[in-house]
N, C-alpha and C positions, 0 to 999 in steps of 0.2 A: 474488181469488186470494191466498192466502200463502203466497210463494215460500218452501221452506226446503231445507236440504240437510244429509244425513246420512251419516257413515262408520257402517258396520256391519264388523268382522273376519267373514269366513265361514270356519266349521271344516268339514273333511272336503273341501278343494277339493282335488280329483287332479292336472289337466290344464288348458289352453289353453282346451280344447274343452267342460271342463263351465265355466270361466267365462265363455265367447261365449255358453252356452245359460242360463245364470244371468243374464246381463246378458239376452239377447232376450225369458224370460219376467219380468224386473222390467218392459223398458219394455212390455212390453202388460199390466201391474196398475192397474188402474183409480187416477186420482190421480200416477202416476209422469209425471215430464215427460223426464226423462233416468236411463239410468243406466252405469255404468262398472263393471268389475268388474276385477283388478287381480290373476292368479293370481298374481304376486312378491308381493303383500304379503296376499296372500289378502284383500283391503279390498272392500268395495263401496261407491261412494259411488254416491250416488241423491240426486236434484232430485225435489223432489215436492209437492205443493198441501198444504198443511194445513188445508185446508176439506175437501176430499177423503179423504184417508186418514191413517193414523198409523202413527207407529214401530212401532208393536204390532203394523199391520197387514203393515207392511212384513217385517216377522220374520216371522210366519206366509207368506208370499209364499215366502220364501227355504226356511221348514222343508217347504212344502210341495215345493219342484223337492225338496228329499229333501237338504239341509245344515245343517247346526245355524249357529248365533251365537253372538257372543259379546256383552257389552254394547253397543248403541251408542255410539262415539263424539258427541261434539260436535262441530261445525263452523262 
């Protein structure tokens, strides 16, 4: 396993409520070990295998509940 951890900013987050359901569908995305989603700072951060999945994939996760990104941070 290679554990790694990523901030991503999420655009278009409304409410509390679409970022509990933004964080419940990252942690059921195949390769996610953890995730946090943070509507004060609009951030997501995500724990997640890099044998598994990718940043790329991780953004397509996010575009698909229906929110844009911005660049990954580093972490």
């Amino acid at each position: 396993m290679d554990e790694s951890l990523i901030r991503i900013r999420i655009l278009d987050l409304g409410c509390a409520a679409e970022a509990i359901g933004l964080e419940r569908r990252l942690t059921r995305t195949a390769g996610v070990l953890g995730a946090t989603v943070n509507p004060a700072t609009d951030t997501a951060y995500i724990r997640y295998d890099g044998f598994a999945t990718s940043p790329q994939r991780l953004r397509a996760a996010i575009a698909a509940a229906g929110f844009g990104t911005a660049e990954p941070i580093a972490s």
